[in-house]
N, C-alpha and C positions, 0 to 999 in steps of 0.2 A: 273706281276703287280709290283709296286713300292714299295719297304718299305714306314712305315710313315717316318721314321727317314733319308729318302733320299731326303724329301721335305724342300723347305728354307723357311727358317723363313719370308720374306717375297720376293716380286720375285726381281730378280736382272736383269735388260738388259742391252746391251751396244748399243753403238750407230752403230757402226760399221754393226749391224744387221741390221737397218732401212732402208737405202737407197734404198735396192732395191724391199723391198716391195711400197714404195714411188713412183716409176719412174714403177712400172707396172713388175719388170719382178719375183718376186716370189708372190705366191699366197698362200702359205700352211701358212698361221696365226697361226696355230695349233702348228708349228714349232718352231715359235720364241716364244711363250706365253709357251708349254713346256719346252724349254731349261730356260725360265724367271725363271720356278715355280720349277723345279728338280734340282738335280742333279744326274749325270746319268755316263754309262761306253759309253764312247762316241770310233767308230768304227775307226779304226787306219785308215789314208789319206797315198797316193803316196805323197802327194807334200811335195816338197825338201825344206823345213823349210831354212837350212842352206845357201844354196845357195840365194834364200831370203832375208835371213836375213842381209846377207854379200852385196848383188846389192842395197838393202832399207839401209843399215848404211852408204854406202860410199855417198849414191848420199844426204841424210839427212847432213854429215857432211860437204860436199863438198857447200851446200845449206848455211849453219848457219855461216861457215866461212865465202864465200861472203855478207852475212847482215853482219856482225860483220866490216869487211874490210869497211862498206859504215855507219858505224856508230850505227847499231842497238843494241838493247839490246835484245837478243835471249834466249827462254829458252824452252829447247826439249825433247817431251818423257815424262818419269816419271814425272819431273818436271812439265807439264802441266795437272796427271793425276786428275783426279776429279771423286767423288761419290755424288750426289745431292740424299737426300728425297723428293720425290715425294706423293702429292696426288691424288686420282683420283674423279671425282665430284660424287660420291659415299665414299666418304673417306676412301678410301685403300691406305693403303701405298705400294710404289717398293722404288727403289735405282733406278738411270741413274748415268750410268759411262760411262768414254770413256776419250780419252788422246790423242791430235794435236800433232801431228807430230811436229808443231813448231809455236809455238807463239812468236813474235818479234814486239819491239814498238820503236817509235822515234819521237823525238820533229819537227815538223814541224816550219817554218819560221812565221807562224802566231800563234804560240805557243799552236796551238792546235797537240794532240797525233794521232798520224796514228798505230792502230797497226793492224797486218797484222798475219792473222791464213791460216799456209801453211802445207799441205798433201804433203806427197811423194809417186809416183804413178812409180812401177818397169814394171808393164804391160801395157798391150793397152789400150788407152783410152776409158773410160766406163760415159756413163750418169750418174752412181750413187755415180762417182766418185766427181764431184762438189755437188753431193747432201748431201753427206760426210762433206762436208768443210762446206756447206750452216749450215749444224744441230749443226756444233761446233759453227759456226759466232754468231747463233742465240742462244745456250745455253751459252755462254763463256760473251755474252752481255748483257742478263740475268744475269749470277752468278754474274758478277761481279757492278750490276748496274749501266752499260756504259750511262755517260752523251753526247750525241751523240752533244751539242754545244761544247764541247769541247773534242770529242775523233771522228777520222774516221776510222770503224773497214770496213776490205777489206779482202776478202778470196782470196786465190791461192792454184790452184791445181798443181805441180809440174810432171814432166814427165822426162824422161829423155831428150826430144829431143822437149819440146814444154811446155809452160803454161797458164794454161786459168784462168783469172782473173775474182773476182765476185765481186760484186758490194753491200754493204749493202740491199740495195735496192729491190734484190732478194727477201732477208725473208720480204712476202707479209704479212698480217695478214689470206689471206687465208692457205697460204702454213702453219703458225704457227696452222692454226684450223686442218691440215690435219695430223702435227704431232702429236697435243697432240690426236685424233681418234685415231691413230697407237697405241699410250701406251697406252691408255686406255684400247684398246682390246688385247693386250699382256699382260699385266699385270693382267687385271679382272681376278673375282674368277670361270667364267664361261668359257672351252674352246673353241674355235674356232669349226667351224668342221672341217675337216682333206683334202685337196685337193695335194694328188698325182699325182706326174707326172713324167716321167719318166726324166725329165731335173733335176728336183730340187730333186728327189730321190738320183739322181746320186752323187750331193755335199753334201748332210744332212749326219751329220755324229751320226743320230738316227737309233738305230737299229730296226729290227723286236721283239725283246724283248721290245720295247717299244711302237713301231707302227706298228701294223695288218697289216695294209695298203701300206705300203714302197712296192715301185714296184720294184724289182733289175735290 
């Protein structure tokens, strides 16, 4: 069991987690509404950080230059990063954080602003990969109370070898009602129940110290 003094002060998520409960392909709620509400000894991963890190910085900078070359005003990473409080319609507070890859904006010829929130994507193309960008388009136009007669925000997901363009248009008011369900049950004060599998056992980096259930 957990210390009390290992629990946060109140839960913290990132966005980065949501996507692929959104598009259907994790199921263990219990997962991400844990990781919101602890902090924990999370279980040492194979994947090569560095080599990552190094294929995501070149293909990011190689990105920010070309907007710059064509006029944009770009600004990447940290600089994008953000922490919003959150309530839930129970009045709980969390945090939503998360940080775009690259936000860039430019005067258009009819003087309204085009700004453009672009991901950089080192692996294979994944569904939850534009789902990613859609929850920045849609919290980024939010925080910043984007007048849309005079601002057109447009998401791109970035590949090495390919880019798929999204459309304001996207973030429906359904798709908005499906996100804020997600936090809601991530964050409440009540957990999920626990849905193991051996796919998503396999990348959870929760141990059996913390979950009974973890299948190996």
């Amino acid at each position: 069991m957990l210390n009390e003094h290992e629990k946060r002060d109140e839960p913290y998520i990132y966005v980065t987690w949501l996507p692929k409960f959104l598009i259907g392909e994790n199921h263990c709620y219990w997962k991400a509404w844990f990781k919101s509400h602890y902090k924990y000894d999370k279980l040492p991963s194979d994947f090569d950080l560095t080599i990552w890190t190094m294929s995501h910085n070149s293909l990011l900078i190689r990105c920010k230059e070309l907007l710059e070359i064509d006029g944009w005003k770009v600004k990447i990473e940290d600089q994008n990063s953000f922490k919003i409080e959150m309530t839930t319609n129970k009045n709980e507070k969390y945090i939503l954080a998360g940080k775009p890859d690259i936000i860039a904006m430019k005067k258009l010829k009819n003087d309204k602003e085009l700004i453009l929130i672009e991901d950089i994507k080192t692996g294979k193309q994944r569904g939850s990969d534009s789902i990613q960008v859609m929850l920045y388009m849609m919290i980024i136009a939010d925080l910043f109370a984007i007048n849309f007669e005079e601002n057109i925000v447009e998401g791109v997901v970035i590949y090495n070898n390919n880019t798929i363009n999204i459309p304001f248009s996207k973030i429906t008011d359904n798709f908005k009602k499906e996100v804020i369900q997600l936090l809601e049950k991530i964050s409440g004060g009540v957990a999920p129940s626990k849905c193991p599998s051996k796919k998503e056992c396999q990348w959870c980096d929760i141990s059996k110290n913390y979950c009974n259930e973890r299948i190996k």
